[in-house]
Backbone as CSV, one residue per row, in Angstrom:
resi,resn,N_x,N_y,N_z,CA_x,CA_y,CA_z,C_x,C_y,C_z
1,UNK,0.843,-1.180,0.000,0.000,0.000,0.000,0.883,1.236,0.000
2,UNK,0.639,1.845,-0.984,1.466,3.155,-1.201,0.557,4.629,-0.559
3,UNK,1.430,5.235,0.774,0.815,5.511,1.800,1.786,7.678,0.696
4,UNK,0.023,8.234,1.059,0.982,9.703,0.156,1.261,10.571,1.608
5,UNK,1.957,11.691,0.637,2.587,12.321,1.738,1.151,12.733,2.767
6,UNK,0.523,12.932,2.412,-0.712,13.966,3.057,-1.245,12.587,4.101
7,UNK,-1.469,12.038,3.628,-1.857,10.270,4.640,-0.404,10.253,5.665
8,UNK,0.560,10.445,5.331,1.658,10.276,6.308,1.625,11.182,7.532
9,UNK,1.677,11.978,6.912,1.556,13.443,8.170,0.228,13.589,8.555
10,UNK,-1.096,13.196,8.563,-2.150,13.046,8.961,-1.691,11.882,9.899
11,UNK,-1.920,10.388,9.310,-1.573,9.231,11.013,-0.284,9.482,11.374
12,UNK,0.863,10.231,11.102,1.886,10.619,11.951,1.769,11.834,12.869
13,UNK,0.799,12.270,12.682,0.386,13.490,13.394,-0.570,12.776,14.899
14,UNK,-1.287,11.817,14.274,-1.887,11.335,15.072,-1.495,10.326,16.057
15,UNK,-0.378,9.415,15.350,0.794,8.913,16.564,1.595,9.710,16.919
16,UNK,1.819,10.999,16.415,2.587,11.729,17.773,1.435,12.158,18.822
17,UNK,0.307,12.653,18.247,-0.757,13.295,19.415,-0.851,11.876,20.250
18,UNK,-0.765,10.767,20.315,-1.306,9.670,20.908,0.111,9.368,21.503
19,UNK,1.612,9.320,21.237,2.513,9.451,21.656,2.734,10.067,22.561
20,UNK,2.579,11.613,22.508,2.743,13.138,23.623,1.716,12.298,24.687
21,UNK,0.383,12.435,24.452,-0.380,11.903,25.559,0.278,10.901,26.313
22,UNK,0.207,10.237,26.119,0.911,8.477,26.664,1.747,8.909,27.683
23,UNK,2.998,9.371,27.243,4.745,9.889,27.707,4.014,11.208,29.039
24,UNK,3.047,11.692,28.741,2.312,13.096,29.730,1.763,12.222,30.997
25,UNK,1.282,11.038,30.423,0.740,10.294,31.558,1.262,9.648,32.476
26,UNK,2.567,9.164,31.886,3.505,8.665,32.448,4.463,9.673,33.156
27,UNK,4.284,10.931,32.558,5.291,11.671,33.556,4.532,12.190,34.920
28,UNK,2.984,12.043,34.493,2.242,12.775,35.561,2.334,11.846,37.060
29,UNK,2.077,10.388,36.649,2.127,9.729,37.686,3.694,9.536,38.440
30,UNK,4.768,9.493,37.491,5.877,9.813,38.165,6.276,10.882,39.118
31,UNK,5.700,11.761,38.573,5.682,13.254,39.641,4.731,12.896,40.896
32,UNK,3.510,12.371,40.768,2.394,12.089,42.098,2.867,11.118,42.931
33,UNK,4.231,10.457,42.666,5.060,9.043,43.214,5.709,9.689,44.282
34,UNK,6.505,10.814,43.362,8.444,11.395,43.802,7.136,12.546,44.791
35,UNK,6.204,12.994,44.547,5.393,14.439,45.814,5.327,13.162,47.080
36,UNK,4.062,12.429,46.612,3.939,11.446,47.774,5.512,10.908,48.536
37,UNK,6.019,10.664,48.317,7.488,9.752,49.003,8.030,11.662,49.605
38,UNK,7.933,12.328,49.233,8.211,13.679,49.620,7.488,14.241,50.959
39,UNK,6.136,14.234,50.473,5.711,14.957,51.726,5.917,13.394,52.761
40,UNK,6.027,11.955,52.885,6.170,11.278,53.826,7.589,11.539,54.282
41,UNK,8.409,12.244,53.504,9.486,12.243,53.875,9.679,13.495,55.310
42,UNK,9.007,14.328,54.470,8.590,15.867,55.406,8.329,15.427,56.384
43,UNK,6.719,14.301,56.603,6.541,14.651,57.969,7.061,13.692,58.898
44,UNK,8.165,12.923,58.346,9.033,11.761,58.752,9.801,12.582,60.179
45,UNK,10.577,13.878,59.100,11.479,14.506,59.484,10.943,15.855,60.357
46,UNK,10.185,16.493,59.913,9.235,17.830,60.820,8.292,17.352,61.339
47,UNK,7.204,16.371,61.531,5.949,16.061,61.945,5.311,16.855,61.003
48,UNK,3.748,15.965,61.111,2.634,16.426,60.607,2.433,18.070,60.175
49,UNK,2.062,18.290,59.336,1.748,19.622,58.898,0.402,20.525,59.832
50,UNK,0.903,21.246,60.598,-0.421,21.512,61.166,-1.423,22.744,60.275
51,UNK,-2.530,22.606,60.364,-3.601,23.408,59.514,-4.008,24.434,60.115
């Protein structure tokens, strides 16, 4: 199947948009990992946060 330029950059556009997402999701939960292990670390070391 002979794929034209305009078909290329259309589903390559669309595996990068589906790419970016993916890699965003994965960085988001990495960050909600490294906060959590953080603030246990905080109140390891200062106690509880008072309100």
């Amino acid at each position: 199947m002979e794929w034209t330029a305009s078909e290329l950059l259309f589903y390559g556009g669309i595996a990068g948009a589906a790419g970016s997402l993916l890699l965003g999701v994965v960085c988001l939960c990495v960050v909600q990992i490294r906060l959590v292990r953080l603030k246990a670390r905080l109140d390891e070391e200062y106690g509880k946060e008072e309100r």
